[in-house]
Structures are given as structure tokens and as C-alpha cells.
C-alpha positions as CSV (number, residue, x, y, z in Angstrom):
1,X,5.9,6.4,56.4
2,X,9.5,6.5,56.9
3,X,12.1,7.4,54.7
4,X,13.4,3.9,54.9
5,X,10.6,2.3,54.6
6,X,9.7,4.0,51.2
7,X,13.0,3.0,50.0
8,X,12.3,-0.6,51.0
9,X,9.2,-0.4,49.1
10,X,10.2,1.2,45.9
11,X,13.3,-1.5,46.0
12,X,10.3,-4.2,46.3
13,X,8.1,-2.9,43.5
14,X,11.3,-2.5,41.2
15,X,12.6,-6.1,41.8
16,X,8.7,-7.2,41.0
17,X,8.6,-4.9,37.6
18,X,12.5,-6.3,36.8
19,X,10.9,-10.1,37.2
20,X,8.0,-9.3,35.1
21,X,10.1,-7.4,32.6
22,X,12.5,-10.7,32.5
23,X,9.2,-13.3,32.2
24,X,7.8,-11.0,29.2
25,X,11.3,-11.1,27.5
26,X,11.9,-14.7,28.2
27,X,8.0,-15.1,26.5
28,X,9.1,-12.8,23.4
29,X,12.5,-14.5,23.4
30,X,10.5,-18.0,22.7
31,X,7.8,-16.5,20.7
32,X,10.6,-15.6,18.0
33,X,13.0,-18.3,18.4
34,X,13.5,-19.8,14.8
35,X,12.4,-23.0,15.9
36,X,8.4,-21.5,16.6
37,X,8.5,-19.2,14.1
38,X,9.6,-21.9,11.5
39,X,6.7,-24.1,13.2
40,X,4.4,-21.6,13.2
41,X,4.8,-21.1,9.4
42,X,4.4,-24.5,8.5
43,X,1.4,-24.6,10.6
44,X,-0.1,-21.6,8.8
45,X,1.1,-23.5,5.3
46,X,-1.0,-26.7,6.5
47,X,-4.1,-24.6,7.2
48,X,-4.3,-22.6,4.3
49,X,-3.8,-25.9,2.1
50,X,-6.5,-27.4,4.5
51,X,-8.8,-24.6,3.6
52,X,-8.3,-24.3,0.1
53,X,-8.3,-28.1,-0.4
54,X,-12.0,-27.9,0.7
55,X,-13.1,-24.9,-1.5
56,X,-11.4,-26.6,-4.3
57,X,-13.8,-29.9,-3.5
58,X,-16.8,-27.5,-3.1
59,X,-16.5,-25.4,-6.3
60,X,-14.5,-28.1,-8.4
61,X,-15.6,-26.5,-12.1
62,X,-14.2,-22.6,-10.7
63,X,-11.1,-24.2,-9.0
64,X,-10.4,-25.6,-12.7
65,X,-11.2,-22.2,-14.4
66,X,-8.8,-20.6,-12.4
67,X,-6.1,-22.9,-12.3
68,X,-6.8,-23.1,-16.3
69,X,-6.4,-19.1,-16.2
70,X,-3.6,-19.4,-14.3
71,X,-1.6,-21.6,-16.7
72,X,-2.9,-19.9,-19.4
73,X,-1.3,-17.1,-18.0
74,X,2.3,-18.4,-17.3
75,X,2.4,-19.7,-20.6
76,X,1.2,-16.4,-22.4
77,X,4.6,-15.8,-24.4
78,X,5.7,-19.5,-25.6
79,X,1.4,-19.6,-26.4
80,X,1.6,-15.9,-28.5
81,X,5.1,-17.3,-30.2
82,X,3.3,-21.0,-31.4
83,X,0.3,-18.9,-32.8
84,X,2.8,-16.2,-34.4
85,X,4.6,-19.2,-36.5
86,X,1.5,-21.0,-37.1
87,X,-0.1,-17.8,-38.6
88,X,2.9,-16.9,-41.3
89,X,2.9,-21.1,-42.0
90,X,-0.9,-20.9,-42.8
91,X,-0.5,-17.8,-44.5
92,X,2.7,-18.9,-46.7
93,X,1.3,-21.6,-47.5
94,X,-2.5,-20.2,-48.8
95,X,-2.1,-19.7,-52.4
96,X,-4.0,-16.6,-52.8
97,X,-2.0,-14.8,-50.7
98,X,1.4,-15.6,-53.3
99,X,2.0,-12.5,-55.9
100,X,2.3,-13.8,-59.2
């Protein structure tokens, strides 16, 4: 092979590695375009309620349970503050406990 026909080839296979190096960026360019991504994620959103919509209508009594836990959970100081001032009322107002 001749000199100038290796160059012709190596010219052709870099011109065909540039336009598949430009057609994979093009296809990551409109993988991560906000658009898709911001689709992708409501898709993923949708799916996941989808799924746990069902679990929640096939174990309806643990789905409660947790949910219940959950709550419980969030509310754990205002909860531990209403028992804290419900204990000194009972307790101030039990007459054995008054010295005298």
C-alpha cells in the first residue's frame, strides 16, 4: 500500500470515528437536556406512586401502621410536651400528692 493511500485511509477512518464521536455527543447532549431529565423524573415520580399505590391497596392494615408510625413520629415533641403538662396538671391537682 502506498504511502498515499494509507493517508487516504487513515483520513477516512478518522472522519468516520469524528461522525460517530458527534452522533454519541448529540445522543448524550439530548439525554441530559433539562427538558428529558425533568421528564424522566416525573416519569420515575409516576411509577413509584403507581407501585406504591398498589402495595398500599394489597397490605391496607401495614400501609396504615406505617403511615401511623410515621405521624407519630413527626409529631414526637408537640406529643412528649401535651403529656409533660398533662402529667404536672394531674399530679397538682391529686390531693395526696399536696404537703400539708
Amino acid at each position: 500500500m502506498s504511502r498515499e493511500a494509507a493517508y487516504r485511509e487513515a483520513i477516512q477512518q478518522a472522519e468516520e470515528k469524528k461522525a460517530q464521536f458527534l452522533l454519541s455527543a448529540g445522543a448524550a447532549k439530548a439525554r441530559v437536556a433539562p427538558a428529558r431529565l425533568k421528564q424522566d423524573a416525573k416519569d420515575k415520580v409516576v411509577s413509584v406512586a403507581m407501585d406504591g399505590a398498589a402495595k398500599v391497596g394489597q397490605h391496607p392494615v401495614a400501609a396504615g401502621a406505617g403511615l401511623t408510625a410515621f405521624l407519630l413520629y413527626l409529631a414526637r415533641r408537640p406529643l412528649a410536651a401535651l403529656f409533660r403538662r398533662l402529667h404536672v396538671r394531674f399530679k397538682n391537682r391529686n390531693p395526696e400528692n399536696e404537703d400539708g
